[in-house]
C-alpha positions in Angstrom: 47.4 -128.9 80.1 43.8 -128.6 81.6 44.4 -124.2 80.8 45.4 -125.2 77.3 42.8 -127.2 76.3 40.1 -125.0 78.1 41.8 -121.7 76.0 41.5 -123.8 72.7 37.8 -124.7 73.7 36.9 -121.3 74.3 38.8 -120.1 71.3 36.3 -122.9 69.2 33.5 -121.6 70.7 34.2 -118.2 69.5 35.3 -119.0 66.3 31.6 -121.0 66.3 29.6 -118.2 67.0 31.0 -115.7 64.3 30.0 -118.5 61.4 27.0 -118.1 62.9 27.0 -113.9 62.9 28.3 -114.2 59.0 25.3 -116.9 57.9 22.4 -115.3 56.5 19.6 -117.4 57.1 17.5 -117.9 53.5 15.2 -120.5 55.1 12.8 -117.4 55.4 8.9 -117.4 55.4 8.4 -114.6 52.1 10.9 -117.5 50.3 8.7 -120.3 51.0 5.4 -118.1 50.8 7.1 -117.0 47.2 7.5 -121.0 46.3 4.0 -122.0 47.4 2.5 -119.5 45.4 4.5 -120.6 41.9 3.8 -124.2 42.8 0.1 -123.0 43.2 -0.3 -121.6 40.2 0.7 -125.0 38.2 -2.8 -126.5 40.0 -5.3 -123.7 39.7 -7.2 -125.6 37.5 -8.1 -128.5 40.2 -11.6 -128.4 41.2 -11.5 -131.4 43.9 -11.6 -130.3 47.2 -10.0 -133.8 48.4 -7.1 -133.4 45.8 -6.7 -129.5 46.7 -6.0 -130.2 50.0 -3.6 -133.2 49.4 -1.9 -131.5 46.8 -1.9 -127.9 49.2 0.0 -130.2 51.5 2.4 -131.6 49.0 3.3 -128.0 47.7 3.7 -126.6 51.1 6.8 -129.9 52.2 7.8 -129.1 48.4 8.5 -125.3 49.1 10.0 -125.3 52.3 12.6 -128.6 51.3 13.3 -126.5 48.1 14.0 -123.2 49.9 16.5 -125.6 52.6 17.9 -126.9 49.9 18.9 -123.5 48.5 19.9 -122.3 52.2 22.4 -125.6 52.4 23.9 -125.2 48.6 25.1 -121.4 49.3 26.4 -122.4 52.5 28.3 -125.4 50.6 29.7 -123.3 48.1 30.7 -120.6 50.7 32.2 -123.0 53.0 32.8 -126.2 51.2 31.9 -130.3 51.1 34.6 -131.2 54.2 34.6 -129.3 57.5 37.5 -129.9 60.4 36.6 -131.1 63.2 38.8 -131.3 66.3 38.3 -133.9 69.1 40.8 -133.5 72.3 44.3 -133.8 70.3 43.1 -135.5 67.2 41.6 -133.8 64.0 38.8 -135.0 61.3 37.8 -134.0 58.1 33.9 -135.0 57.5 31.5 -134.1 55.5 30.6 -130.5 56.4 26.2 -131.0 57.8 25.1 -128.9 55.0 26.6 -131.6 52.5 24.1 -134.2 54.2 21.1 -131.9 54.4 21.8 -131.1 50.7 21.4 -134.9 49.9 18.0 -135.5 52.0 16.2 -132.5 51.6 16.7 -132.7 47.5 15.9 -136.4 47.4 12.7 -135.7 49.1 12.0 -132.8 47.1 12.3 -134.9 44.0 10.0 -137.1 45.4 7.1 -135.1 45.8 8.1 -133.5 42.4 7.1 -136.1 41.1 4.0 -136.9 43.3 2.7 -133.8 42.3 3.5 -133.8 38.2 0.7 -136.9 38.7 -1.4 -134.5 39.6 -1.0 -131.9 37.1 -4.6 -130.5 35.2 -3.9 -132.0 31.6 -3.0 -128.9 30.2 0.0 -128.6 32.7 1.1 -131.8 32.3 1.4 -131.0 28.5 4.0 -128.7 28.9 6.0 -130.9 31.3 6.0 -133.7 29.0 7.1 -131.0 26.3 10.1 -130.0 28.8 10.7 -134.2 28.9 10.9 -134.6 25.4 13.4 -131.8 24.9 15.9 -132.9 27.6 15.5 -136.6 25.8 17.0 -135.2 22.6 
């Protein structure tokens, strides 16, 4: 029985590390680098050193948990929402991790979204409030 369960083990671990060979890994610096500088853009008209900086910082989490959230959402769609695990004899279906990820990464990204629309020079906030007005109708 020991042989058995040491042959499925190996057999998991195998299966394991070719999902990994077939993921391509999105979560790239040029992605986020390409994120920062559209974000950046939006704020150019900011002269405030203080609110550069805190506002650098909020574009920079914004970016990256954007680009993760991208990463997670093509691995969802190419894997699914449930994954199989197996524990000795018994099997689970769960969540699959990129589900959860999803979830976190694009509340906090909403977040700070918002946190930084506050901030917006009044001529960018114009056209966001423009963009509100036609999703209200």
């Amino acid at each position: 029985m020991a042989a058995g369960q040491a042959a499925k083990t190996a057999e998991s671990k195998e299966n394991k590390a070719e999902d990994k060979k077939k993921r391509v890994n999105k979560l790239t610096s040029a992605r986020i680098k390409k994120e920062i500088d559209f974000l950046q853009k939006m704020f150019a008209g900011i002269d405030d050193d203080n609110k550069k900086t805190l506002i650098n910082s909020l574009i920079e989490e914004a970016a990256f948990l954007k680009v993760a959230c991208y990463q997670a959402k093509e691995e969802l769609k190419k894997e699914g929402l449930t994954t199989e695990t197996t524990n000795a004899s018994q099997k689970f279906i769960k969540t699959h991790p990129s589900a959860q990820i999803y979830e976190k990464y694009s509340r906090q990204y909403t977040q700070i979204i918002h946190s930084l629309i506050e901030y917006l020079p009044p001529k960018e906030k114009a056209k966001v409030d423009r963009l509100a007005a036609l999703r209200e109708r």
